[in-house]
SERO-4910 file (N, C-alpha, C, O; in steps of 0.05 Angstrom, whole numbers):
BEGIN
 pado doro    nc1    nc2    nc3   cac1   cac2   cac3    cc1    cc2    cc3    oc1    oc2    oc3
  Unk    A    679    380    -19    659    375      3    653    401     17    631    406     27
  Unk    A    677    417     18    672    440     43    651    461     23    630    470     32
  Unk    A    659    467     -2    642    484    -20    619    473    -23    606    492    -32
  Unk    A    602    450    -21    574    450    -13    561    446     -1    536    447     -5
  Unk    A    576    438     21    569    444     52    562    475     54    538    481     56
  Unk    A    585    498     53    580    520     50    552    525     33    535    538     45
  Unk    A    550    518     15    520    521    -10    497    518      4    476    531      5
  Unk    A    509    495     16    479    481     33    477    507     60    456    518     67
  Unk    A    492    509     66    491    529     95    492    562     85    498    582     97
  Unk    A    484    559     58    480    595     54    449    601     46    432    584     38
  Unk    A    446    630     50    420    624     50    404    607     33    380    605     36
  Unk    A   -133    -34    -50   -137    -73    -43   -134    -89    -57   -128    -86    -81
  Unk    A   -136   -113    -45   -126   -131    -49   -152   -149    -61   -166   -148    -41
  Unk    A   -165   -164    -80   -184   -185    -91   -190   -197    -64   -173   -195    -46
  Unk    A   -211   -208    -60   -221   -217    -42   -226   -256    -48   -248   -266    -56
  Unk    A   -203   -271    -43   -203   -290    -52   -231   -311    -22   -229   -309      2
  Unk    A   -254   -329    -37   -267   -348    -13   -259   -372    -24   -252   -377    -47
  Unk    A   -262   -387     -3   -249   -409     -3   -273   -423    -23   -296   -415    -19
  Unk    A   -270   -443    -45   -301   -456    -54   -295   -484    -44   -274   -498    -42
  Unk    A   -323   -488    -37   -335   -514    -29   -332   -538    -50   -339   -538    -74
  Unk    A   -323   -555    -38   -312   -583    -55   -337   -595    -61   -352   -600    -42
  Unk    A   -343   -600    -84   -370   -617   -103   -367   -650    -94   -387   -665    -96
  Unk    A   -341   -659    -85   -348   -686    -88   -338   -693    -69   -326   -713    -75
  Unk    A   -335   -687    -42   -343   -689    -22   -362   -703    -10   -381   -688     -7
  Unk    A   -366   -725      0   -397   -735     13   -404   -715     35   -389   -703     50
  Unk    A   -428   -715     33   -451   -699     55   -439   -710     89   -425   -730     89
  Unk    A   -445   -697    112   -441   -707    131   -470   -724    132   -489   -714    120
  Unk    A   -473   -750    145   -489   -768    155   -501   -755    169   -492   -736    182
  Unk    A   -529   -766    168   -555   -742    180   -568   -763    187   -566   -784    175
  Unk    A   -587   -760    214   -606   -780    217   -636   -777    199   -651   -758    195
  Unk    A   -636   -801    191   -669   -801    173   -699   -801    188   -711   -814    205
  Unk    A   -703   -782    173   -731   -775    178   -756   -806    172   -755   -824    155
  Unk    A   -773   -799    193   -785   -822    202   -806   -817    178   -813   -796    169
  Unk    A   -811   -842    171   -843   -847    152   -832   -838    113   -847   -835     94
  Unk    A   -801   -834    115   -788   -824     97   -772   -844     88   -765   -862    103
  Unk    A   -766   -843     64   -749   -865     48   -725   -847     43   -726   -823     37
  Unk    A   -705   -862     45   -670   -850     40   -674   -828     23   -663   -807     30
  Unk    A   -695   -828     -7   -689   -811    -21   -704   -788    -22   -700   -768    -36
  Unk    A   -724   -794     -6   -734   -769     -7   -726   -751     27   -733   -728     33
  Unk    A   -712   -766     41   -697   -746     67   -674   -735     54   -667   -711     55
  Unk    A   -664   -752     41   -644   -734     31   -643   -713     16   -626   -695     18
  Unk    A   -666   -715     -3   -679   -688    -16   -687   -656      5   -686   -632      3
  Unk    A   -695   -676     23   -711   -642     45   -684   -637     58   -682   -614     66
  Unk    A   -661   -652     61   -644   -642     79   -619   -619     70   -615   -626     47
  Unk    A   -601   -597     77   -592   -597     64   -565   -599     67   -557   -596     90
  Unk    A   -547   -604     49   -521   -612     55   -495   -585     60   -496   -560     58
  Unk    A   -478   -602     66   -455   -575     81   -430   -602     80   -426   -622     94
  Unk    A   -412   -588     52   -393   -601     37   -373   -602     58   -378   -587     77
  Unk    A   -356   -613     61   -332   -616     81   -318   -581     77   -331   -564     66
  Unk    A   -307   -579     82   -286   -554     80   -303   -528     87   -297   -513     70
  Unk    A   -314   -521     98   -346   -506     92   -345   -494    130   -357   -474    138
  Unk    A   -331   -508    142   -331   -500    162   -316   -481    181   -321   -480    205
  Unk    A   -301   -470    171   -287   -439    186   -306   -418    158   -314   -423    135
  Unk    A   -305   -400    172   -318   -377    164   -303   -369    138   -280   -377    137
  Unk    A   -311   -357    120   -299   -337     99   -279   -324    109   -278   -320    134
  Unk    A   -259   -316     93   -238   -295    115   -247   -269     99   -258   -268     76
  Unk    A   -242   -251    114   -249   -224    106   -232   -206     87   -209   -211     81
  Unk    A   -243   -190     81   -229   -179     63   -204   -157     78   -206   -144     99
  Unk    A   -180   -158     61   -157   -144     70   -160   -116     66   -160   -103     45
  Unk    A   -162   -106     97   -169    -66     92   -138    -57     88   -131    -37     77
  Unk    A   -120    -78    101    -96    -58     97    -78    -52     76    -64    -71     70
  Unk    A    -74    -30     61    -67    -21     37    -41     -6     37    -34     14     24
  Unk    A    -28    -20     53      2    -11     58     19    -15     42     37      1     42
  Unk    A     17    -34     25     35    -47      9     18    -28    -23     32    -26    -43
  Unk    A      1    -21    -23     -7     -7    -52      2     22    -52     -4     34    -72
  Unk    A     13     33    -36     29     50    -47     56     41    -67     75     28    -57
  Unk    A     57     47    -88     78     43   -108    117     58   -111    126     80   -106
  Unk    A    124     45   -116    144     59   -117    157     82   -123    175     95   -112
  Unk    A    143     87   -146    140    124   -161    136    133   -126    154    135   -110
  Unk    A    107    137   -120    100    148   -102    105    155    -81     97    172    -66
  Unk    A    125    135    -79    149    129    -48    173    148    -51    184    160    -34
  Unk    A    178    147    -81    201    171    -84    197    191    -89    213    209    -83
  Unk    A    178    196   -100    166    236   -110    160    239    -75    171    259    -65
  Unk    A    147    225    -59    136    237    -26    160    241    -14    161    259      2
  Unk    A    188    226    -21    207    235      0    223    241     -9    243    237      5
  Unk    A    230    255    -35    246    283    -42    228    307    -40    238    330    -40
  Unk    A    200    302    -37    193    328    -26    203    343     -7    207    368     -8
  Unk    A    212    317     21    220    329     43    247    349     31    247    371     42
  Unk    A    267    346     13    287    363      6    284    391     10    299    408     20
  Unk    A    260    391      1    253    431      2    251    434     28    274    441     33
  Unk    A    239    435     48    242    452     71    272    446     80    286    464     88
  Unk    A    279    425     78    305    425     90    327    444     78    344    459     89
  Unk    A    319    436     42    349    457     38    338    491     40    352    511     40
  Unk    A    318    489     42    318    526     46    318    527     70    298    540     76
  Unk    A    329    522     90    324    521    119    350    515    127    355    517    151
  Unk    A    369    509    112    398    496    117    416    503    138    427    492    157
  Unk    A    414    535    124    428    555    140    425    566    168    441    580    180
  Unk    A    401    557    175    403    559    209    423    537    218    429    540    241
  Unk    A    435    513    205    459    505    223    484    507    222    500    490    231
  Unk    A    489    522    214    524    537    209    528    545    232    552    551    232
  Unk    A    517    549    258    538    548    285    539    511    283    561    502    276
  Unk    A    517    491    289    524    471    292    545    455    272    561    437    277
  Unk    A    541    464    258    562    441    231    598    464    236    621    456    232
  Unk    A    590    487    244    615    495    256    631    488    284    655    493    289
  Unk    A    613    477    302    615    465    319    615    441    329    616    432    352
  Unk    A    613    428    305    617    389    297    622    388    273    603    378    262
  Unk    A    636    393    262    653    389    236    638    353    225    637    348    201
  Unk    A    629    334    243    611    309    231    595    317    208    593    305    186
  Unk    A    581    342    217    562    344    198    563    353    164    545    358    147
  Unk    A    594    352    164    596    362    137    599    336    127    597    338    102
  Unk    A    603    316    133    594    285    120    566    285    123    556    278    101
  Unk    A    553    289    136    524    289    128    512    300    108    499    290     90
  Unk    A    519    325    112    513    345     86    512    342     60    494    344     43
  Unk    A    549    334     60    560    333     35    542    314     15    536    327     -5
  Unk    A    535    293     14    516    280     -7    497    294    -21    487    288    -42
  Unk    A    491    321     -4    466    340     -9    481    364    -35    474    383    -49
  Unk    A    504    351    -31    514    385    -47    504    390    -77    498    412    -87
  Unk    A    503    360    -93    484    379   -118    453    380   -116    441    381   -137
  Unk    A    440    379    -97    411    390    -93    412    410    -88    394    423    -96
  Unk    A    432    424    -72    445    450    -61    449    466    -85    431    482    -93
  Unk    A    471    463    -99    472    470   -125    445    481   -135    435    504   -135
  Unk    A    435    450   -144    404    466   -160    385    484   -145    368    497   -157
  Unk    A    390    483   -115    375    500   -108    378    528    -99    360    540    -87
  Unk    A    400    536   -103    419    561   -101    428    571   -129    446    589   -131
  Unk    A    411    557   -160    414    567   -175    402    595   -186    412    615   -198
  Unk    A    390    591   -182    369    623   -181    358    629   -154    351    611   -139
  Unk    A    355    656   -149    341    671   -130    313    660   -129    300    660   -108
  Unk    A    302    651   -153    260    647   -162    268    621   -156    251    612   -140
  Unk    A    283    605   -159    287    564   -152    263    565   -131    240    559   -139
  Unk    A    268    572   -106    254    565    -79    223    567    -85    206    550    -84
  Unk    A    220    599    -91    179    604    -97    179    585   -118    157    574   -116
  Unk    A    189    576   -135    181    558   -162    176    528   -154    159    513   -162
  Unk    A    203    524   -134    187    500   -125    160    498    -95    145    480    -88
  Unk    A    162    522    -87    139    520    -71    105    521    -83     84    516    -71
  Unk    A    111    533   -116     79    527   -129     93    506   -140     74    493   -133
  Unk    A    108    490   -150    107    470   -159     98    443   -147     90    423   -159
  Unk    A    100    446   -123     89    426   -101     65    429    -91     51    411    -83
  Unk    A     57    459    -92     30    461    -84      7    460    -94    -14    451    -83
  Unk    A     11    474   -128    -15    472   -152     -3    443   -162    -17    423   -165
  Unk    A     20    444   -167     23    412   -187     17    388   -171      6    369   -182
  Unk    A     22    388   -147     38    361   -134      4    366   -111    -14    349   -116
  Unk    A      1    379    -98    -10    376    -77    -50    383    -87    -69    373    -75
  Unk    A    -52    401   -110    -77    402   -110    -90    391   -141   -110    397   -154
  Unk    A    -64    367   -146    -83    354   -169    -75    322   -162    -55    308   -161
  Unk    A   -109    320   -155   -122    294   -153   -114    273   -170   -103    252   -164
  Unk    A   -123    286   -201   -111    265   -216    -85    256   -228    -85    244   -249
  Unk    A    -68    261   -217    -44    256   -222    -21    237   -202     -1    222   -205
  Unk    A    -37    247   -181    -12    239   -156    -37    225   -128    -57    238   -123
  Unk    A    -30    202   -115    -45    195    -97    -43    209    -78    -26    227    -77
  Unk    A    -60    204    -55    -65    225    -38    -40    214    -12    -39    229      7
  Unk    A    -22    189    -12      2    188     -8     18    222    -14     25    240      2
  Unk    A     19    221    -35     35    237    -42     33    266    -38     49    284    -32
  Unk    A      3    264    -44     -8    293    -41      0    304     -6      9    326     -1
  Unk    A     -4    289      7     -5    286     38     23    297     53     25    312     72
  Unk    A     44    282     36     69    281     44     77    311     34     83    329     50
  Unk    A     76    313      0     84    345    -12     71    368      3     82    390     -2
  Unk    A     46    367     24     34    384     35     46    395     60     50    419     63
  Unk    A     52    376     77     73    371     95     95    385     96    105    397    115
  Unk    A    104    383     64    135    396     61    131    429     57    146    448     58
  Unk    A    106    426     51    103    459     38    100    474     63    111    495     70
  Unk    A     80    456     81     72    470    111     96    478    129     96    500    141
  Unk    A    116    460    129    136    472    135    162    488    127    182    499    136
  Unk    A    153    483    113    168    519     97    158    547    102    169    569    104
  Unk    A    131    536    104    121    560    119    125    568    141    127    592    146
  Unk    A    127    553    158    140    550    188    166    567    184    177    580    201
  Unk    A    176    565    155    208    578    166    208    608    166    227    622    173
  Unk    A    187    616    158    175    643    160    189    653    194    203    673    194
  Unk    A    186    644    209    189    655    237    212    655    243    224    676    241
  Unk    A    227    631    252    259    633    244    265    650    229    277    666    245
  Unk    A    267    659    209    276    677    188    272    704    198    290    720    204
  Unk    A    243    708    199    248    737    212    263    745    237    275    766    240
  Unk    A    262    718    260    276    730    283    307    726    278    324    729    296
  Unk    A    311    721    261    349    717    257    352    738    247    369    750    260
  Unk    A    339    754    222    337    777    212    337    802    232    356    818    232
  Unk    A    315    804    248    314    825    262    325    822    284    338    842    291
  Unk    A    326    804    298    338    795    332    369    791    329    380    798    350
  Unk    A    383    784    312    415    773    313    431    791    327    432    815    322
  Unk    A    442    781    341    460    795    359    480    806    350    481    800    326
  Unk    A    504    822    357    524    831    340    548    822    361    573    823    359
  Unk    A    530    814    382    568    806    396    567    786    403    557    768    390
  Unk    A    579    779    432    575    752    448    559    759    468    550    781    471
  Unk    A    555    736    486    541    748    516    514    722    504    509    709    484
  Unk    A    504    727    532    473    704    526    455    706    514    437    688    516
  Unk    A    453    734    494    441    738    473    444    708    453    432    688    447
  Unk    A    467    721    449    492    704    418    484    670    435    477    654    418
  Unk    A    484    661    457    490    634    471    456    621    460    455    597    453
  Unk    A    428    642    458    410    641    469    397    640    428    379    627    419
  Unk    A    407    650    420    398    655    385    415    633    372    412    628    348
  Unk    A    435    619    389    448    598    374    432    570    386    429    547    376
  Unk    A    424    578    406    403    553    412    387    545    391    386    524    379
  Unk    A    370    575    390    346    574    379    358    565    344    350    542    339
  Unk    A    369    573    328    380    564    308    395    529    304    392    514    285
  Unk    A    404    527    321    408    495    321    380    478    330    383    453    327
  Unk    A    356    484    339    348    474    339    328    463    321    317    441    318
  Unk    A    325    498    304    304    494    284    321    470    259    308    452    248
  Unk    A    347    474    255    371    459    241    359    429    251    347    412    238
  Unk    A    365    431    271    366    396    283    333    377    280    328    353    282
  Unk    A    312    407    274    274    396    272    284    391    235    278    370    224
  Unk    A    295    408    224    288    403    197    310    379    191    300    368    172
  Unk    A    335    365    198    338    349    194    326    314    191    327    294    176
  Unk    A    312    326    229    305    301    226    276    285    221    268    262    223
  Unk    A    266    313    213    232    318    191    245    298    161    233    281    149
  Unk    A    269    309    158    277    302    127    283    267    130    276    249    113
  Unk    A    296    265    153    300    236    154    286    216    170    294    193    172
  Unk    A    262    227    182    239    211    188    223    212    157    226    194    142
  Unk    A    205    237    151    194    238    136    189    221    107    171    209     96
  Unk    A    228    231    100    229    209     70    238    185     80    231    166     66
  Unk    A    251    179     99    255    149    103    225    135    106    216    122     87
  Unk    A    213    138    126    182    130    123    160    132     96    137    122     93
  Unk    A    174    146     82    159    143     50    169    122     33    158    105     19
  Unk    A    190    128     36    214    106     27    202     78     22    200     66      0
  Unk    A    190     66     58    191     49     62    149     43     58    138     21     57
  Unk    A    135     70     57    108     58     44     85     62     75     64     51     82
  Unk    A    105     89     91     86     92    111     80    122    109     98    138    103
  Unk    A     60    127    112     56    153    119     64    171    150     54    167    172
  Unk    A     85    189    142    103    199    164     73    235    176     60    250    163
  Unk    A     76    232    193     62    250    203     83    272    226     93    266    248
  Unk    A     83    289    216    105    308    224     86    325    259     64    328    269
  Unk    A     99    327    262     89    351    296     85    384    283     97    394    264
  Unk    A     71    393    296     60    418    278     44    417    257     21    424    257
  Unk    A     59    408    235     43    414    199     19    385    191      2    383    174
  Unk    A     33    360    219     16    342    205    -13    350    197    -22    350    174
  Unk    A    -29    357    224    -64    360    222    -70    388    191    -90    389    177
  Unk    A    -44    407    191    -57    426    184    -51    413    147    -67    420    129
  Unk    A    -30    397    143    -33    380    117    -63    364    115    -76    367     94
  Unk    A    -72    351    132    -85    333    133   -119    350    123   -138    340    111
  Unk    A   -116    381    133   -144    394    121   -143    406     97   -161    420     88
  Unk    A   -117    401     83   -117    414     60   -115    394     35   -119    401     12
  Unk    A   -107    365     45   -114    347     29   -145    334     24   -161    335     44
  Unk    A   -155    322     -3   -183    318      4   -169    292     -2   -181    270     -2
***
């Protein structure tokens, strides 16, 4: 458990109408004067019993047609930003030892993704030309969600540089003030990963803070 914890912490619907019953009698109508039964009944026209609530409308909501495939490729997407992002919480998971049960389930995704140096860029065009800019392959569920994950990877761009260049070398409110900032980006990408794929999971579209709108212009 503790060796991949460590891993992990290094860098529509048919539109059914109701039909009208044939054998049904007509409602009773008053007869037309200077007219014989059969020819009022001819000019009049009839309205079968059942006939009276409206059509029901057709069902816009398409919640349930997202498929299962689709529900699982959208929320292992979320995996990627999280595991390249891991390593900003090694003060927190050092400072709540809980979190290495959290982790630990993650350790052979960790693995595969700490297998090569190229893993990370390979899956970031793999999500982006494969997953995110072909139409015909993947619904725009999916496309939507993989876009999401890519957007914020990009995000980790900034974190990265300021840990890189800013890290402190001692203690003092520097070190108090860069461990903030590192647990927090830790604590956004966790719970991106477990809103995000749980809500795919379940056949909703998860809309993240930051990356949602800028996914939303890059999907057609």
């Amino acid at each position: 458990m503790a060796s991949a914890v460590s891993l992990l912490l290094s860098s529509p619907r048919p539109l059914h109408r109701a039909a009208p019953s044939l054998l049904s009698p007509p409602a009773p109508r008053a007869r037309l004067p200077l007219l014989g039964p059969s020819s009022a009944a001819a000019l009049l026209p009839r309205r079968p019993h059942g006939l009276l609530a409206p059509p029901p409308r057709a069902n816009n909501d398409n919640s349930d047609a997202v498929g299962a495939p689709d529900r699982l490729v959208a929320a292992v997407a979320y995996l990627y930003p999280f595991l390249d992002g891991a390593h900003h919480g090694r003060f927190l998971v050092a400072q709540y030892p809980v979190f290495n049960a959290v982790l630990s389930p993650l350790g052979p995704a960790a693995r595969l993704f700490h297998s090569s140096p190229l893993t990370p860029f390979l899956l970031f065009i793999t999500l982006y030309f494969a997953v995110v800019r072909n139409q015909q392959a993947f619904s725009r569920f999916v496309r939507f969600n993989a876009m999401q994950a890519v957007a914020l990877d990009v995000l980790l761009i900034v974190p990265d540089l300021l840990a890189q260049s800013f890290a402190p070398s001692g203690g003092g409110i520097g070190l108090d003030i860069f461990t903030s900032l590192e647990n927090t980006v830790f604590l956004f990408l966790l719970v991106s990963l477990v809103y995000g794929g749980g809500a795919c999971l379940l056949g909703i579209t998860p809309r993240l803070p930051i990356v949602a709108d800028a996914a939303e212009r890059q999907v057609m």
